[in-house]
C-alpha positions as CSV (number, residue, x, y, z in Angstrom):
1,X,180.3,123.9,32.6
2,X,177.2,126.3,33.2
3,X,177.9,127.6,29.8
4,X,177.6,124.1,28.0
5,X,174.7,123.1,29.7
6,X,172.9,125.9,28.5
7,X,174.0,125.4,25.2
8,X,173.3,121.7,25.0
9,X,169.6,122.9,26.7
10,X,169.1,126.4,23.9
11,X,171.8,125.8,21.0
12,X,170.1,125.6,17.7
13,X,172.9,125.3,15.2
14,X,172.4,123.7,12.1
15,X,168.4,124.4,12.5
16,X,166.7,126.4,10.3
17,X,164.1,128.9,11.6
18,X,161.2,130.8,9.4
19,X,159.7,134.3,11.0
20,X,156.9,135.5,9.3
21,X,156.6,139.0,10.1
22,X,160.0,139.3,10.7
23,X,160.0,142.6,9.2
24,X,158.0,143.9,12.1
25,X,159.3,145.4,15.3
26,X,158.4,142.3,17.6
27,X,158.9,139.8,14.9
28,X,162.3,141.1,13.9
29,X,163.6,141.0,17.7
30,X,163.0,137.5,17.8
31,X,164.4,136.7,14.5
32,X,167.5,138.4,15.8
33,X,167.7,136.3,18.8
34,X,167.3,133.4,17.1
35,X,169.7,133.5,14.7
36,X,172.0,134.8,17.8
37,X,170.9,131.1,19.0
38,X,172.2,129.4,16.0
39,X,169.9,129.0,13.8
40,X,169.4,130.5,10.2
41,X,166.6,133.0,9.7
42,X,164.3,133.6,6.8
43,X,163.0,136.8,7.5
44,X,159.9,136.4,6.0
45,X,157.4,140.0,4.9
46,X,155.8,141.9,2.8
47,X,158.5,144.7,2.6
48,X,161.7,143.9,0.6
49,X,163.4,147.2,2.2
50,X,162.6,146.4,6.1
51,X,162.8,142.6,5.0
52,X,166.9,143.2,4.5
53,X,167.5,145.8,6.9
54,X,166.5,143.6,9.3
55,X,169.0,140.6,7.7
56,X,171.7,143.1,7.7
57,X,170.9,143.8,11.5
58,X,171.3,139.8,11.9
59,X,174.5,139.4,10.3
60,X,175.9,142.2,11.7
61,X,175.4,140.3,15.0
62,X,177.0,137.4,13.6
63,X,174.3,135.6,12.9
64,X,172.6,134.1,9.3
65,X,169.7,135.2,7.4
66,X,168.1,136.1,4.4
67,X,164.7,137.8,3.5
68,X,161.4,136.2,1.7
69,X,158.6,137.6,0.7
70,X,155.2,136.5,1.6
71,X,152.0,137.5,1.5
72,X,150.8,136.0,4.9
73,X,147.1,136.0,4.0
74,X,147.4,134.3,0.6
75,X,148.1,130.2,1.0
76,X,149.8,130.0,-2.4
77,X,152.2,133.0,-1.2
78,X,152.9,130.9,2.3
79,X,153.8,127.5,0.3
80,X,155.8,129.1,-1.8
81,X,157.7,130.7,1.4
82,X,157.9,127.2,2.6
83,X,159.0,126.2,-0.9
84,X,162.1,129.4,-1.2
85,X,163.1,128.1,2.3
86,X,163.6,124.2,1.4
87,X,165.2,125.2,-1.6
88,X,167.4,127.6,-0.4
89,X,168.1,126.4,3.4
90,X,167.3,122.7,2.8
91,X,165.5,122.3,5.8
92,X,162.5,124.3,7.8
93,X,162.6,123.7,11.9
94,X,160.8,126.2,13.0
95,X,157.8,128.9,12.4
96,X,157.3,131.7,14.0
97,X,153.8,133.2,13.1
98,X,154.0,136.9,14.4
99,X,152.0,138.9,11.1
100,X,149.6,141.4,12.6
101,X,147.6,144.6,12.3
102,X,145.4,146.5,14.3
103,X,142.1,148.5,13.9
104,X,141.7,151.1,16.3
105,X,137.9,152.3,16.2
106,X,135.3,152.6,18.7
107,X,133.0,149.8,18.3
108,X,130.2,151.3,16.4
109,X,132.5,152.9,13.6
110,X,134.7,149.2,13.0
111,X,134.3,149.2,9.1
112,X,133.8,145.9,8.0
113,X,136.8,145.8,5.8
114,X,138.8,146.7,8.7
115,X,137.7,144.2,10.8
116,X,138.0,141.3,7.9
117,X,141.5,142.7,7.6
118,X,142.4,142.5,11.2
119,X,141.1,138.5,11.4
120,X,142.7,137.6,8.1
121,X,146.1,138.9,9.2
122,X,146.3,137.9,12.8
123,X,144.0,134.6,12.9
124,X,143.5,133.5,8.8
125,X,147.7,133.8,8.4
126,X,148.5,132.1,11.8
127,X,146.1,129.4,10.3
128,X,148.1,129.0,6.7
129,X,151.5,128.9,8.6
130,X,150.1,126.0,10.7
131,X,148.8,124.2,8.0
132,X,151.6,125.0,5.2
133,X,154.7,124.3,7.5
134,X,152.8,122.0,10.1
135,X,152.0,119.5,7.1
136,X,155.7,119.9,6.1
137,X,157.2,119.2,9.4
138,X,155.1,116.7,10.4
139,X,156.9,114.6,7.8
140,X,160.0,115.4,8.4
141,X,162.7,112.6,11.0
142,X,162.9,115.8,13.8
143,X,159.9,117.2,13.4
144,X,159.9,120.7,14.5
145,X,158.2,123.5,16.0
146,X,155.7,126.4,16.0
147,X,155.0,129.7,17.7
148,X,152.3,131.4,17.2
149,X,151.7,135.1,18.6
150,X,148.9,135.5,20.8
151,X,148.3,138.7,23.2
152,X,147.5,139.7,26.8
153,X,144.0,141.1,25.0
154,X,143.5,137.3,24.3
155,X,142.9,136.9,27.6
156,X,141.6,140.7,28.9
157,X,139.4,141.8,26.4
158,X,140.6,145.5,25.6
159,X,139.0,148.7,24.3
160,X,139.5,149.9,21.1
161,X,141.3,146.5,19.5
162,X,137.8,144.3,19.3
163,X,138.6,142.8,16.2
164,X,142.2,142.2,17.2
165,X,140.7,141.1,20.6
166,X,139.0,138.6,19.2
167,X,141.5,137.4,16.2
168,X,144.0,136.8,19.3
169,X,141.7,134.7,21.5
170,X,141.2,132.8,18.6
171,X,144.8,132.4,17.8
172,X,145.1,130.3,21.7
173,X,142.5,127.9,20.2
174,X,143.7,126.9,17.7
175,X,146.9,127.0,18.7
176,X,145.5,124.1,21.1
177,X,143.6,122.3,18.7
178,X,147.1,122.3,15.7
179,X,149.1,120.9,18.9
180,X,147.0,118.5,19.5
181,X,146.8,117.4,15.7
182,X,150.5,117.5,14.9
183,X,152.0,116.3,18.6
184,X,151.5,112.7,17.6
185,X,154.4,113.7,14.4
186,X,156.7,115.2,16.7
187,X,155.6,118.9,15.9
188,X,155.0,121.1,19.2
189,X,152.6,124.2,18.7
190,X,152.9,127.1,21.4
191,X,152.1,130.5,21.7
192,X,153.7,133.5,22.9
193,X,151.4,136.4,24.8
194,X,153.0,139.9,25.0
195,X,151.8,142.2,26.8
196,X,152.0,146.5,25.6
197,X,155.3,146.5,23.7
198,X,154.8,149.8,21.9
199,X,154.8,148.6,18.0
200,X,153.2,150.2,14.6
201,X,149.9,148.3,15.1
202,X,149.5,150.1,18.6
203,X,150.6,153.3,18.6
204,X,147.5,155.0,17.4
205,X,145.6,154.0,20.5
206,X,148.6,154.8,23.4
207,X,147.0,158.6,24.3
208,X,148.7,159.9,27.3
209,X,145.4,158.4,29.3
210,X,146.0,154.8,27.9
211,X,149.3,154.8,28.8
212,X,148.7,155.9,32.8
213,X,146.1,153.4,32.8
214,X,148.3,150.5,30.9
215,X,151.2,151.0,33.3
216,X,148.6,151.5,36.3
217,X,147.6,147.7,35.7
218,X,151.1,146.4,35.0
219,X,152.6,145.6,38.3
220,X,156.2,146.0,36.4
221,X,155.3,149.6,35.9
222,X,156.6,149.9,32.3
223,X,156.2,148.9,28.8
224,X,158.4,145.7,27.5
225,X,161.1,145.8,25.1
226,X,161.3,143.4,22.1
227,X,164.3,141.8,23.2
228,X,162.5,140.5,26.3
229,X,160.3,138.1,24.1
230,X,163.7,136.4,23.2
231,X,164.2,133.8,26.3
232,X,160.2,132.7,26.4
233,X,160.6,132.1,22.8
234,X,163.4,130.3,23.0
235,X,162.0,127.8,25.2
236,X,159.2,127.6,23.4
237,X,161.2,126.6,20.0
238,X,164.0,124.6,21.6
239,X,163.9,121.1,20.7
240,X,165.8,120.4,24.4
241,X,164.5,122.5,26.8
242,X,160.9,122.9,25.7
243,X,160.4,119.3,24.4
244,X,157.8,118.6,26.3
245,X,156.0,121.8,26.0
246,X,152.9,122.2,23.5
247,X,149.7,123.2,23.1
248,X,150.5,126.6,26.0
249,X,151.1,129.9,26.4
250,X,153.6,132.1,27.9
251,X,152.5,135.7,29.0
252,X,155.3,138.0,28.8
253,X,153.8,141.3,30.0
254,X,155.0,142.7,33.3
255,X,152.6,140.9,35.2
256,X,149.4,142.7,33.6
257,X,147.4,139.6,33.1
258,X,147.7,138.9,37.3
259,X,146.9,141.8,38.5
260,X,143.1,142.5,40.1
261,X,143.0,145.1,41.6
């Protein structure tokens, strides 16, 4: 009984889901886990290689994929991601927004390249997805759903990642203001705040001193491990069990973002 009401409350068979950045450590967990869910993935990226290594990975766990590349900062590149996906999959459910890149400079040496780089990735490609696939869905009988990556920095301002810090607060705006705008058409807009899960945009800045002082301020005492976004995001995307849940943000981060002192 327990086992069918969680699938009646999490299932998402038949769904189709699209993960741009799905090549990426944190964006290919949750691909993985929801595919495991039901749905099938388009593991959307630049890199063709790490793009179907990581839909091998998902059909290995029995679940359905297939890779698509995109160019997450270009418009044209993300409506013709949304264009492969109808085409291929007949449908688009859900987007997961989770491209990203870092800059890892003190604040008088951020290039400005760099930081136009780290905005148009993190903030300018959330902001294409949302349009692109928000448009789409908000035509569509079910509607759908959207999860945009956001970031415990969001929220704490930290060292070293000011452009990202920024691109990320920004992200929880307009994550707000596209739920807002699409709930009336039965789209729900969320995002998802990790806290430090080692990844490539990070690992630069974790010196043996960042590190004490990261796991210092997280009451869990360690870092997270991509699978662990799985359940929040899950909730966030399921058309039953997080139906009524848009325009938020889940921290996922060990507790980091309550701690004081």
């Amino acid at each position: 009984m327990s086992a069918a009401y969680l699938q009646q409350l999490f299932a998402m068979d038949g769904q189709v889901a699209v993960v741009i950045g799905g090549t990426g450590v944190l964006g290919g967990a949750l691909a993985e886990g929801i595919a495991q869910a039901g749905a099938t993935v388009v593991v959307a990226g630049r890199s063709a290689p790490r793009g179907d290594q990581r839909v091998k990975a998902i059909e290995a766990l029995g679940g359905r994929a297939e890779f698509a590349q995109v160019d997450a900062c270009d418009k044209g590149s993300v409506e013709s991601l949304l264009a492969t996906t109808l085409k291929q999959c007949g449908r688009c459910d859900m987007l997961v927004n989770c491209a990203g890149v870092n800059a890892a400079d003190p604040y008088f040496d951020i290039r400005e390249e760099d930081f136009d780089r780290v905005l148009a990735t993190n903030l300018k490609a959330t902001h294409f997805g949302c349009q692109v696939f928000g448009q789409h869905m908000s035509q569509a009988p079910d509607g759908g759903a959207i999860l945009n990556i956001g970031s415990v920095s969001a929220h704490l301002p930290l060292s070293r990642v000011y452009a990202y810090s920024a691109a990320k607060a920004a992200v929880l705006n307009l994550t707000k203001n596209v739920a807002r705008e699409l709930a009336p058409h039965g789209v729900r807009v969320n995002s998802l705040c990790p806290g430090f899960f080692p990844a490539e945009q990070n690992r630069k800045i974790l010196t043996a001193e960042r590190v004490e002082s990261i796991l210092r301020k997280t009451p869990m005492g360690r870092f997270g491990e991509p699978a662990e976004l799985i359940g929040a995001s899950l909730l966030l995307l399921s058309r039953t069990a997080g139906r009524f849940i848009t325009g938020t943000e889940i921290y996922v981060d060990g507790g980091f973002t309550g701690m004081s002192i």
